[in-house]
C-alpha positions as a printed Julia matrix, in Angstrom:
298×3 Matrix{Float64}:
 -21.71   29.12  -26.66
 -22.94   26.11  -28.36
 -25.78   24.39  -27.36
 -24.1    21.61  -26.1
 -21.49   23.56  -23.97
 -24.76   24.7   -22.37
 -26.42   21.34  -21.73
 -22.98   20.69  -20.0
 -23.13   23.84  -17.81
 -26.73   23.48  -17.53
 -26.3    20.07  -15.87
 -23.25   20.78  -14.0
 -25.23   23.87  -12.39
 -27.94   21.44  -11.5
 -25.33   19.15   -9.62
 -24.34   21.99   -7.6
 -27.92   22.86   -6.62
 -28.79   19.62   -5.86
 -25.4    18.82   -3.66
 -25.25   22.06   -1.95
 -28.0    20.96    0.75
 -25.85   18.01    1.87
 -22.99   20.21    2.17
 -25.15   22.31    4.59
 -26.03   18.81    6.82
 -23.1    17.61    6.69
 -20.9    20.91    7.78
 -18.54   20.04   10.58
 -18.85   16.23   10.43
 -16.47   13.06   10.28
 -16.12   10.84    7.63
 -14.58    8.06    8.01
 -13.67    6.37    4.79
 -12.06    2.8     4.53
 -10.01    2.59    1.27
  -8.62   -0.21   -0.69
  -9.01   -2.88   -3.11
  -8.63   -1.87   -6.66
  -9.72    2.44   -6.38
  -6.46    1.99   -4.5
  -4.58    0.08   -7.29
  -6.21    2.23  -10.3
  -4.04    5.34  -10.99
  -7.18    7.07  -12.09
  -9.25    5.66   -9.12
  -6.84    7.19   -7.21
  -6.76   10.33   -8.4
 -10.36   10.82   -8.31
 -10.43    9.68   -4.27
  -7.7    12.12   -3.67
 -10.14   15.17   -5.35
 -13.28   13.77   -3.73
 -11.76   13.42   -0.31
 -10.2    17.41   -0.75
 -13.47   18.63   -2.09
 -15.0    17.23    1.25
 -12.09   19.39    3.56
 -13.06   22.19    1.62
 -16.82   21.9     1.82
 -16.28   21.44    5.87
 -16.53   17.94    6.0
 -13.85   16.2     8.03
 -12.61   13.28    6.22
 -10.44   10.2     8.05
  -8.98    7.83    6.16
  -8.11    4.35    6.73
  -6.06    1.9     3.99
  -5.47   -1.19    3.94
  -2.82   -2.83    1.67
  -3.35   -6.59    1.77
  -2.19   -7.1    -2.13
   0.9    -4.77   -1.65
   2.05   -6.79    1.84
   1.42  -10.15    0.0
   3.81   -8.87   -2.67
   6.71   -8.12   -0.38
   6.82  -11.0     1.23
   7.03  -12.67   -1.91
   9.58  -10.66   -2.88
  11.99  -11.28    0.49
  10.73  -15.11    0.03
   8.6   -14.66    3.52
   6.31  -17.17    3.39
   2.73  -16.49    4.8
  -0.54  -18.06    5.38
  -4.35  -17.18    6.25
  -6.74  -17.86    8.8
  -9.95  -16.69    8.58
  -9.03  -14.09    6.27
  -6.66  -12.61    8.71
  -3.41  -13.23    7.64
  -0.99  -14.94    9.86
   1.82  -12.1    11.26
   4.91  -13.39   12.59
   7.7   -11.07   14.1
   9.15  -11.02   10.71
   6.03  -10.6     9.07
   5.08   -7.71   11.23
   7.74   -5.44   10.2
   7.19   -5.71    6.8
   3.22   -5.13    7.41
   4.49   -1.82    9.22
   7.01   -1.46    6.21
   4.77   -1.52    3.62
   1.24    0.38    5.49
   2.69    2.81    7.29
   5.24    3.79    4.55
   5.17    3.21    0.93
   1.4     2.75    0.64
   0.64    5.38    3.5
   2.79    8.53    1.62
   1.03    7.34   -1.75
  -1.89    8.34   -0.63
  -1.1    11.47    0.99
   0.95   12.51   -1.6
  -2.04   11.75   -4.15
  -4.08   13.79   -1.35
  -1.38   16.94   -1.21
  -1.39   16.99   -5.49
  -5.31   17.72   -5.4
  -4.87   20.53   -3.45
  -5.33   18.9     0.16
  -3.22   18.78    3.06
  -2.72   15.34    3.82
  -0.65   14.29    7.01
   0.35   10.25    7.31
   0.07    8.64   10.72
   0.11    4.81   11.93
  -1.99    3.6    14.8
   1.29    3.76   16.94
   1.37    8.13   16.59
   0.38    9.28   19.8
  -0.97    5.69   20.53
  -4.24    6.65   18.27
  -4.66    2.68   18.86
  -4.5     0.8    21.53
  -4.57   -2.7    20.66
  -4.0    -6.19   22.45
  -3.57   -9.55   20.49
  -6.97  -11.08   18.95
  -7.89  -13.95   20.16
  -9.7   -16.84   17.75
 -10.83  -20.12   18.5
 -11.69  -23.42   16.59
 -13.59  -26.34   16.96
 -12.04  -30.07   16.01
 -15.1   -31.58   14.08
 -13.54  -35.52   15.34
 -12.92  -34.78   19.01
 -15.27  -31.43   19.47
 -12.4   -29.83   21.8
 -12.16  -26.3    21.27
  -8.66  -24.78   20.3
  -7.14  -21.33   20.92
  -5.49  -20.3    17.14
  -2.33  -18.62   17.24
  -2.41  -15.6    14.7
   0.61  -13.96   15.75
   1.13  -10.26   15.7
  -2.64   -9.6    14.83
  -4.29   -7.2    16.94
  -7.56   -5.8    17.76
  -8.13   -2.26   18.85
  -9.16   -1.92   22.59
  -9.14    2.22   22.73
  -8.56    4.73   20.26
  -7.18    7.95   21.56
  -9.43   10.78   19.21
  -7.36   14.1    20.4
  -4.81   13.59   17.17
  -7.98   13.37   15.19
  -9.68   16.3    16.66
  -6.9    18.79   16.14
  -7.25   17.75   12.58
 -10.29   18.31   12.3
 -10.28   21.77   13.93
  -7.19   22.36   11.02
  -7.34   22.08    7.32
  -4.91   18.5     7.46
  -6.55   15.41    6.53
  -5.22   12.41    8.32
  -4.39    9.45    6.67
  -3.56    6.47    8.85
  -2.35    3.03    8.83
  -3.73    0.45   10.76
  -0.9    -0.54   12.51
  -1.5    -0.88   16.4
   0.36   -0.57   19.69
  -0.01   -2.77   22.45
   0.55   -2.36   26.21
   4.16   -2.84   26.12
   5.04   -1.38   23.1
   4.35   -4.39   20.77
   3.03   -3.38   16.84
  -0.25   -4.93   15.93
  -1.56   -5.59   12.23
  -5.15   -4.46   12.69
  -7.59   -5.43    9.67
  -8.58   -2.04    8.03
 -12.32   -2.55    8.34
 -11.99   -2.86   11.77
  -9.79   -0.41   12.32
 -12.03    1.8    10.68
 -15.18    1.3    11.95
 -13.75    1.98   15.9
 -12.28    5.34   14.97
 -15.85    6.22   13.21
 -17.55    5.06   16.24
 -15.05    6.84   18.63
 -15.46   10.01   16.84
 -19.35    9.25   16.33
 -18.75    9.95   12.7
 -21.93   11.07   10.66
 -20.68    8.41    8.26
 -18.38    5.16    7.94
 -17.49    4.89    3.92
 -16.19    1.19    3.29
 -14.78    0.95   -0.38
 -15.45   -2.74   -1.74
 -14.6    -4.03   -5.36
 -18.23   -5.15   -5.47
 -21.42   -2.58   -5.67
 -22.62   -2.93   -2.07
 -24.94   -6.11   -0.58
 -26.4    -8.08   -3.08
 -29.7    -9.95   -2.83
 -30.15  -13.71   -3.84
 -31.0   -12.55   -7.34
 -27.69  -10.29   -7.51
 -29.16   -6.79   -7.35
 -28.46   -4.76   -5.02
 -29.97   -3.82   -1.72
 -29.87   -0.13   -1.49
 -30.53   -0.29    2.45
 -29.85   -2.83    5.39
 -31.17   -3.81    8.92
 -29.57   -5.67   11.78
 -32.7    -7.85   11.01
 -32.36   -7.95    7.28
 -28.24   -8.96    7.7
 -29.35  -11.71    9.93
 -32.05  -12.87    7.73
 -29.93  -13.02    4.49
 -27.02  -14.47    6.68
 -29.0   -17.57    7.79
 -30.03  -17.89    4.28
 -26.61  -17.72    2.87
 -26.72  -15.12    0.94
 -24.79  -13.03    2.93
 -21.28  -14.82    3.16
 -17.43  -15.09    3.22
 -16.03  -11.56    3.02
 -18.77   -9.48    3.43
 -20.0   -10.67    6.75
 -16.94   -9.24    8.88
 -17.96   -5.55    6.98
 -21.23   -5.92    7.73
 -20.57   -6.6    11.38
 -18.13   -3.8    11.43
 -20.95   -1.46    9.64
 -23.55   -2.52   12.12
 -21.33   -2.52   15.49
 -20.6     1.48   13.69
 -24.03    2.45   13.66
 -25.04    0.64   16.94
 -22.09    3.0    18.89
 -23.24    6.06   17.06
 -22.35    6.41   14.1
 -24.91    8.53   11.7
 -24.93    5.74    9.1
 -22.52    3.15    7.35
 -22.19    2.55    3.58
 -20.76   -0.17    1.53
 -19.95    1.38   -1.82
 -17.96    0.1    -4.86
 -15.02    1.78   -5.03
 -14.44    1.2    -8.2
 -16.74    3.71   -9.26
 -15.35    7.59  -10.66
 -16.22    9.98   -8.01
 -18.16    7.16   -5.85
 -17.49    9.24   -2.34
 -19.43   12.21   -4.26
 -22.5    10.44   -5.6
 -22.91    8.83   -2.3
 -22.58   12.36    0.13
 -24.0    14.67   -1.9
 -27.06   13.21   -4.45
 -30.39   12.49   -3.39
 -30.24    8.94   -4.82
 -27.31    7.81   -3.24
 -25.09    4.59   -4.12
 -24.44    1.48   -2.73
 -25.74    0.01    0.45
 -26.26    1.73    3.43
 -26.58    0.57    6.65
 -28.75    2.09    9.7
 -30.37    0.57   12.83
C-alpha cells in the first residue's frame, strides 16, 4: 500500500468514526427532505442524492422526500403553447394547467427520482398527495391591496392549494418497511378536486405531522446569507425577523424561512436550508460535527 492509498483510508476511516455517533441519534427518525432546483437538474447531483438518501434507509434513518418541478412544468406548457403567469411566486393553475402540473410531478419527474433511488440500491415507491389522500388540501386564498383606492381584493390563483391535513399512516408503514417514499405535491380537495401545492410547503406539514427530527430544504444558494453575503450558520424566529425588517432577508427565501420556522414551532427537531448543489450535501449536514448550511431552531 502506498502511502497515499493510506492517507485515503486513513481519512475515510476517520469519516466513519466521526459519523457513526449521528447514526446512533438519529436511529429511527424522519427526514424530511425538500428537493429541487438544480441537484435535481444535475445528472451527477442526482446521483449523489439518490446514494445519500439510501445510505440514510440503511443507517435507520427514515427519509421522505418531497420534489418540486417548477422548471420542468414551465417547459411543458411551453411546449403545448399553455400560456401561464405568476403571482407571488405561485404560479397561476388553471384546469388545463392543473393536469399538466399532475402530468409532469406526479409522473415523469416523480419515477426519475425513484428510479435514480431504486439504481443506488434503495427501494423507492412514488406517491402524489392524492394516494390514500396523504393531503388534504382546500384552495389558498391571497389577497391584495389597490395602492389608488386602498380596497382590498381576493386574487384568484386557480387550482393552487394549501394542505389542511396530512394523513401520516402511508408514511408510517414506510417507515416501519425498507421503501422510501417519494411524493409529489399534488393535493386533493374535499370533493375530489387536484391541488398544486408549493413543495416547501408541502414539505414542511408532512415534517411537522410526522414531527420529523429534521426538515432538509435543498436551495441553489448556500443557506441565509448576512448583509455582507456570508453565511449564517444558525437562525432564530428573532434573528429572521430582525434581518427581514432590515431587508436582508427577501423575495424567495422568506416563504422557506416561514415554512422552516412554522416546522420547528410544530415539532420538528430542527430545519436546514442547505445548497443543494453541493456533492453529498445531505451527508455533511447529518452526519459531521460541523454541519452545512443554515439551520433553523426556536
Amino acid at each position: 500500500m502506498t502511502d497515499k492509498q493510506y492517507d485515503e483510508q486513513l481519512r475515510t476511516a476517520r469519516t466513519l468514526a466521526e459519523a457513526l455517533p449521528y447514526m446512533r441519534r438519529f436511529t429511527g427518525q424522519t427526514f424530511v427532505i425538500k428537493y429541487g432546483g438544480h441537484a435535481m437538474g444535475d445528472r451527477q447531483l442526482a446521483d449523489q442524492f439518490a446514494h445519500d438518501v439510501v445510505l440514510m434507509k440503511q443507517v435507520g434513518i427514515n427519509p421522505v422526500v418531497v420534489h418540486g418541478g417548477g422548471p420542468q412544468i414551465g417547459a411543458m406548457l411551453d411546449r403545448l403553447k399553455i400560456k401561464s403567469s405568476f403571482i407571488d411566486g405561485l404560479r397561476v393553475t388553471d384546469g388545463d394547467t392543473v393536469e399538466i402540473v399532475e402530468m409532469v410531478l406526479s409522473g415523469s419527474i416523480n419515477k426519475t427520482i425513484v428510479t435514480a433511488i431504486n439504481g443506488a440500491g434503495g427501494a423507492a415507491v412514488g406517491i402524489s398527495g392524492k394516494d390514500g389522500h396523504l393531503i388534504e388540501a382546500t384552495k389558498l386564498k391571497r389577497t391584495t391591496r389597490d395602492p389608488d383606492s386602498n380596497i382590498e381584493k381576493v386574487l384568484d390563483l386557480g387550482f393552487v392549494g394549501e394542505p389542511v391535513k396530512i394523513n401520516p399512516r402511508l408514511l408510517k408503514t414506510f417507515a416501519r418497511s425498507d421503501l422510501i417514499p417519494v411524493i409529489a405535491p399534488i393535493g386533493v380537495g374535499e370533493d375530489g378536486e387536484t391541488y398544486n401545492i408549493n413543495a416547501d410547503t408541502a414539505a414542511g406539514t408532512i415534517a411537522a405531522t410526522l414531527k420529523a427530527a429534521k426538515l432538509v430544504m435543498l436551495t441553489d444558494i448556500a443557506g441565509v446569507l448576512d448583509e455582507n453575503g456570508e453565511l449564517i450558520s444558525k437562525m432564530t424566529p428573532e434573528r429572521t425577523d430582525e434581518l427581514r425588517k432590515r431587508g436582508i432577508i427577501k423575495g424567495g427565501m422568506i416563504p422557506k424561512l416561514e415554512t422552516c420556522l412554522n416546522a420547528v414551532a410544530n415539532g420538528v427537531g430542527a430545519a436546514h436550508i442547505l445548497d443543494g448543489r453541493q456533492p453529498h450535501v445531505l451527508l455533511l449536514e447529518a452526519f459531521t460535527a460541523a454541519g452545512v448550511g443554515t439551520m433553523i431552531e426556536v
